[in-house]
C-alpha positions in Angstrom: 144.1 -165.1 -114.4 141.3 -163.3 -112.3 140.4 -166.8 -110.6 144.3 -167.6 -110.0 144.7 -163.9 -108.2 141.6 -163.9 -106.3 143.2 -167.9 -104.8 146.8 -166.5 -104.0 145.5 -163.5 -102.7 142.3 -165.1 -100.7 144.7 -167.3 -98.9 146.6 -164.3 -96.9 144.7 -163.3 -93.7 145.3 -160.0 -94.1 144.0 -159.6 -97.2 140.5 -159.5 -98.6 139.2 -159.2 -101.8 136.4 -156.7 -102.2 135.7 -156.9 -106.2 136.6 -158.6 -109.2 136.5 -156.6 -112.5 136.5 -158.4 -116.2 137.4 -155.3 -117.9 138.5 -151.6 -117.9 135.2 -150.1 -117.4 134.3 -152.6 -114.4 137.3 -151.5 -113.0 136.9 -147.6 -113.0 133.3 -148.7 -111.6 134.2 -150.9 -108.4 137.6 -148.7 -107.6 134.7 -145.8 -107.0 132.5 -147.9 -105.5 135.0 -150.2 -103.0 137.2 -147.5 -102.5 140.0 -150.4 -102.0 143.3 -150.4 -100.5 145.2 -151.7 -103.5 144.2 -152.8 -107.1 145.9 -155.1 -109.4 145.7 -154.0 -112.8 146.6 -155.7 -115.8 147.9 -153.6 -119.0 145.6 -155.9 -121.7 142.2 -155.9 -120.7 138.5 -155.5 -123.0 137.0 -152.6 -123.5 139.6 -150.5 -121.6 142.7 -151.1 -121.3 144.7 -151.0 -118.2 146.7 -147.5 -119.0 143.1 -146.1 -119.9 142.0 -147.4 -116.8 144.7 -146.2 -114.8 144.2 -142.6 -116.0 140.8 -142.3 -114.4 141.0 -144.2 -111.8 143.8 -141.4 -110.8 141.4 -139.1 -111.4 138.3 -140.2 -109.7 139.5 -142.6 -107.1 143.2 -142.1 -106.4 144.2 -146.0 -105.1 147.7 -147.2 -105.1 147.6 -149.2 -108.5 150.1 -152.3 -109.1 150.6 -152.9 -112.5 150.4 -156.8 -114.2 152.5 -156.9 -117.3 153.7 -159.1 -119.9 157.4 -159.0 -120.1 157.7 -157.9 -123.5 159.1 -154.7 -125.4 155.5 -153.6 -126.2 154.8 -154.5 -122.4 158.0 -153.1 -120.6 157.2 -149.4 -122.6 153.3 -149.1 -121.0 154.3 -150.0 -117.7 156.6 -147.1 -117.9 154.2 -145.4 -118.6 151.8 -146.3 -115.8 154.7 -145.6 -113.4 154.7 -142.1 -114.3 151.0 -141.9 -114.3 151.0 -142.8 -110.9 151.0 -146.5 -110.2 152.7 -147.5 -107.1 154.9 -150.5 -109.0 154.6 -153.3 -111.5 155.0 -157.8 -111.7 155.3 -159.1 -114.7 153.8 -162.4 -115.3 156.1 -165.2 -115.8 155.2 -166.1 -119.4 153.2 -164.0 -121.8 149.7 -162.2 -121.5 148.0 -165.5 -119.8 149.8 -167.6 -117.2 148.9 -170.0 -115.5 151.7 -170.2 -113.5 151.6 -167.1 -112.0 151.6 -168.7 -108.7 155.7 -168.7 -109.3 155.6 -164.9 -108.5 152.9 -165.0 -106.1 155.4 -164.2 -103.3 156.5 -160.9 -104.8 153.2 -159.9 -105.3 151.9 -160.5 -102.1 155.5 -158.3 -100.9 154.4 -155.6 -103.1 151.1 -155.6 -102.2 151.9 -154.9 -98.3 155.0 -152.8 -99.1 152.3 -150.8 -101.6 150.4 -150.4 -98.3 153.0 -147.9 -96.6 152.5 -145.0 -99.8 150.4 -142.2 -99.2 148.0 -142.4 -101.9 148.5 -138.2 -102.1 151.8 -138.4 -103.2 151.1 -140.7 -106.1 148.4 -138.1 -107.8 150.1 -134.8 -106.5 152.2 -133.1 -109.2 154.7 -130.9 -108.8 153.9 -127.0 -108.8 157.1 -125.2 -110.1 158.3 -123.3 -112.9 160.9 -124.8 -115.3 163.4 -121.8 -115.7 166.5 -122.5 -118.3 169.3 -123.4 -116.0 172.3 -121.5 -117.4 176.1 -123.0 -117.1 178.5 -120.6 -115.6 181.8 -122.7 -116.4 182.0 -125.7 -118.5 185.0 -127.3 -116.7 184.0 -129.9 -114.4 185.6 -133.6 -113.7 182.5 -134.5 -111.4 180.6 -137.7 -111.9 176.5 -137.6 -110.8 175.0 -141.0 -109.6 171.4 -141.0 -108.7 169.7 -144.0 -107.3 165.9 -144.9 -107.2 163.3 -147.2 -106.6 159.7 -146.9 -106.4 158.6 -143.9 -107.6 161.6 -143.4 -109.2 160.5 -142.6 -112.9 158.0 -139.8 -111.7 160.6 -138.3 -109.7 163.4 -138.9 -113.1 160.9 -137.0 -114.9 161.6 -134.0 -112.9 165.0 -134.1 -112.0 166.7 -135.1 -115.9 164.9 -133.0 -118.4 165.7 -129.7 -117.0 169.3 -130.0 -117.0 171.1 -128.7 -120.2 172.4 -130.4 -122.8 175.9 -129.1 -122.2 175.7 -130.4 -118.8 179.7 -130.8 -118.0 179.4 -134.5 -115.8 178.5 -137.7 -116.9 175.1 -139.1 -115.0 174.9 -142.5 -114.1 171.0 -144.0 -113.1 170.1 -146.9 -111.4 166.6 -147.7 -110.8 165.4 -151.0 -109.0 163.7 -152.5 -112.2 163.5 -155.9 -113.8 165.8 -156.7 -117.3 163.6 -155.4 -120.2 162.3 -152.5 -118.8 165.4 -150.0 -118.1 165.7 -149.9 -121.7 162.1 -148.7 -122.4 162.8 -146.2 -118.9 165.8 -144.9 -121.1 164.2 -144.4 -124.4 161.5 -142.3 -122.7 163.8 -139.9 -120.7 166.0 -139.4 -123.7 162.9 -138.1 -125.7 161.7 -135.7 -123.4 165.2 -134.6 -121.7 167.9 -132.2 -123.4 170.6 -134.4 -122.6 171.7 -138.0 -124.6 170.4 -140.7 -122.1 170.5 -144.5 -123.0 171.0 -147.9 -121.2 174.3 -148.0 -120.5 176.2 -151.2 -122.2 179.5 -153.2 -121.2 182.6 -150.6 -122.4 180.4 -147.2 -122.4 183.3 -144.7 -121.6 181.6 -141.6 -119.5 181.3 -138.5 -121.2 179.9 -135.4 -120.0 176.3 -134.3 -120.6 175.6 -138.4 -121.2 173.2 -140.2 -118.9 173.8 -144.0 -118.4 171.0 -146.0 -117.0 172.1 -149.2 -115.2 170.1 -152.6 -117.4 167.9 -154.2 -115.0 169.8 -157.7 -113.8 173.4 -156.2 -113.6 175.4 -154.1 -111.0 176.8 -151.5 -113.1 180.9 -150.3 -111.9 182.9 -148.1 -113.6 186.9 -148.5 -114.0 189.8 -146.0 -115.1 191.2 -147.3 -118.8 193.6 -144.8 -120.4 192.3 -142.3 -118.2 189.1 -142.7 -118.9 186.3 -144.1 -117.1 184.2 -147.3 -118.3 181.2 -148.7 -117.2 181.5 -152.2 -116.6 178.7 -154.8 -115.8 178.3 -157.8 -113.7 176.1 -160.5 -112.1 177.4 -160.9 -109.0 175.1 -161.2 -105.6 172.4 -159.3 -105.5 173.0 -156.5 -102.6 170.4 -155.0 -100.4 168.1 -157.8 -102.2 168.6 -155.9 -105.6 170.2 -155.6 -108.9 171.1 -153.3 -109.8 172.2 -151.8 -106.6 172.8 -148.0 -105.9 175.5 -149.1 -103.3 177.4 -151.0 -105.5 177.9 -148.4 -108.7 178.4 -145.3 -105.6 181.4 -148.1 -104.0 183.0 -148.1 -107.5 182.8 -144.3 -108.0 183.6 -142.8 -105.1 186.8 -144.7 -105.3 187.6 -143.3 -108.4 186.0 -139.6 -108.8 186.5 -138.9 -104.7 185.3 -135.5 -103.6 184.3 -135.3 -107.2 181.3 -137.4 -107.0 178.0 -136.0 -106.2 175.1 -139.2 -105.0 171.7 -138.3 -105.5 168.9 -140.6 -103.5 165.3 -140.6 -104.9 162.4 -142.0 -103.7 162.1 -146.0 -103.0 162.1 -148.5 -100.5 164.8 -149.9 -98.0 167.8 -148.3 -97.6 169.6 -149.2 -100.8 172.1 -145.9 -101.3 172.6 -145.5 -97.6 176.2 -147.4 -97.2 177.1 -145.9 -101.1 176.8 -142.2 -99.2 178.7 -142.9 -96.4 181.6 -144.1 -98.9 180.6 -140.8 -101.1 180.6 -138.9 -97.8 184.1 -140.8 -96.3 185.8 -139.0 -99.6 184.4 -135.7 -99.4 182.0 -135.7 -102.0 178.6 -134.5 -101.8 175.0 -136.5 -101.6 171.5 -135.3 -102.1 168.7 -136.3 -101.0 165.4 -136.0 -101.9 162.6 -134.6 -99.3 159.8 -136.4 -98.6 157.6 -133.6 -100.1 157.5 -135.7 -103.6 158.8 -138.6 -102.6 156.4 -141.7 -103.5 158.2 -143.4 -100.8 160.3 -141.9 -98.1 162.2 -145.0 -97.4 165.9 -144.8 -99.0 166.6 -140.9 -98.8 165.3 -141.4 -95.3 167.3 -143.5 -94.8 170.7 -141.4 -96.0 169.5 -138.2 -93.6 168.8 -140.3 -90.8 172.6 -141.5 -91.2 173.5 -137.9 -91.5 174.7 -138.3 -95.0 172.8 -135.7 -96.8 174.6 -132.4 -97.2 171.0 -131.1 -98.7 167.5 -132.3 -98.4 165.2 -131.5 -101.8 161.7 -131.8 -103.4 163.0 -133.8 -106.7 161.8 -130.4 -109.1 165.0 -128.5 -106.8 167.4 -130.8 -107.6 168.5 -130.1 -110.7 169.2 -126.4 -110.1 171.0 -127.5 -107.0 173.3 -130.0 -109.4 173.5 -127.3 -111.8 175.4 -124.9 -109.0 177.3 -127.7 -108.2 179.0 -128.1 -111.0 
């Protein structure tokens, strides 16, 4: 695998390779000596495994980190975990823990190693300094509808904006985050344990319900339609949009029809400007979007995007936006 990285990655002229490591320990050593750009880090490794690693390379050599994983349940839940630890993104190899044909993917590694290059390294170690305070409901009437949308960086910046809401949160919350299939379920399970409110991977024929969060599965545009007057999340396959599926534009298209001036967009952290045209439709019927600031963002590419278009009715480090969905409401 190490000889098969250090070939695709040798032949690009604006790369060079400045260490090889066999292991965890290795790892920690030449990231502190090299002081490199990027590292690639795989999740199975001797001695110390690539989570292990990750933790103190964060913590004596901050580096932008992308992930190798095997697609797998097991896999899918650590490199959730390494996202929120603070590693820039994540490839998965194309079959199992060894593959040899990993030159299939090289491409997209290669595009997330430059793409990797425009993240300030400070944002991916600096935490957030606030206070959680219970965030009280004043009225529990409310036919609103939340989307958020997120790419890189998006499960650190999840972390702060979905466990602090309560559980008798009166909207339903719909998620999409750029991800692979396999690994939004795993993003769900996690939130759902450490959040008050019920959050799960949203499936074909979920009807909204308040204080419910609905993650869009990696692979599918998630839509919603009205059915008895209620609304139901629909999935499909079609073109991917802004080079993604799931898109952000595509579920905010479907909403904003529906909910109107009811719906409120949220824009996280990511790459692109996936979520831009979605809050101009949001914005055409009066509802409200949100961006975040680039203050925790891991990348200030797609809520950039939204206030440079004028979109955003409010511009907000990720650990204000939950109060600011709470008053909402």
């Amino acid at each position: 695998m190490r000889m098969v990285l250090k070939d695709v990655l040798e032949k690009e002229k604006d790369m060079q390779i400045v260490g090889i490591a066999k292991d965890g320990m290795e790892a920690i050593e030449l990231a502190i000596k090299t002081k490199p750009d990027i590292i690639t880090l795989d999740v199975e490794m001797p001695k110390l495994n690539g989570i292990e690693a990750l933790k103190e390379i964060m913590k004596r050599a901050p580096t932008r980190v992308i992930m190798v994983s095997s697609l797998t349940e097991e896999g899918a839940d650590i490199t959730i975990t390494a996202l929120e630890l603070g590693a820039v993104d994540f490839i998965t190899k194309p079959a199992g823990s060894i593959s040899m044909n990993f030159r299939k993917i090289a491409g997209d590694l290669i595009q997330k190693i430059r793409a990797a290059m425009q993240v300030d390294v400070k944002s991916l170690v600096r935490k957030a300094t606030y206070t959680s305070k219970k965030l009280n409901l004043k009225s529990l009437v409310s036919s609103k509808i939340v989307v958020i949308g997120s790419s890189t960086g998006g499960p650190k910046s999840l972390d702060l904006v979905i466990p602090p809401l309560p559980e008798n949160y009166p909207a339903p919350i719909i998620i999409v985050q750029h991800m692979p299939a396999g690994f939004t379920k795993s993003l769900a399970q996690r939130l759902n344990k450490i959040s008050n409110l019920y959050v799960k991977e949203a499936e074909e024929g979920d009807v909204l319900e308040p204080g419910k969060v609905y993650i869009a599965p990696g692979d599918y545009h998630l839509g919603i339609k009205q059915h008895d007057k209620k609304s139901v999340v629909y999935l499909e396959k079609s073109e991917k949009i802004n080079n993604v599926r799931p898109a952000v534009d595509f579920t905010l298209d479907k909403v904003a029809e529906i909910y109107k001036d009811k719906t409120i967009a949220v824009i996280l952290t990511g790459m692109g400007k996936d979520g831009t045209k979605g809050a101009f439709k949001v914005k055409y019927y009066k509802g409200i979007v949100i961006a975040e600031s680039k203050e925790t963002c891991v990348v200030y590419g797609m809520p950039k995007s939204v206030v440079e278009e004028g979109y955003a009715d409010f511009e907000l480090p990720a650990y204000k936006i939950p109060e600011k969905l709470v008053e909402i409401v």
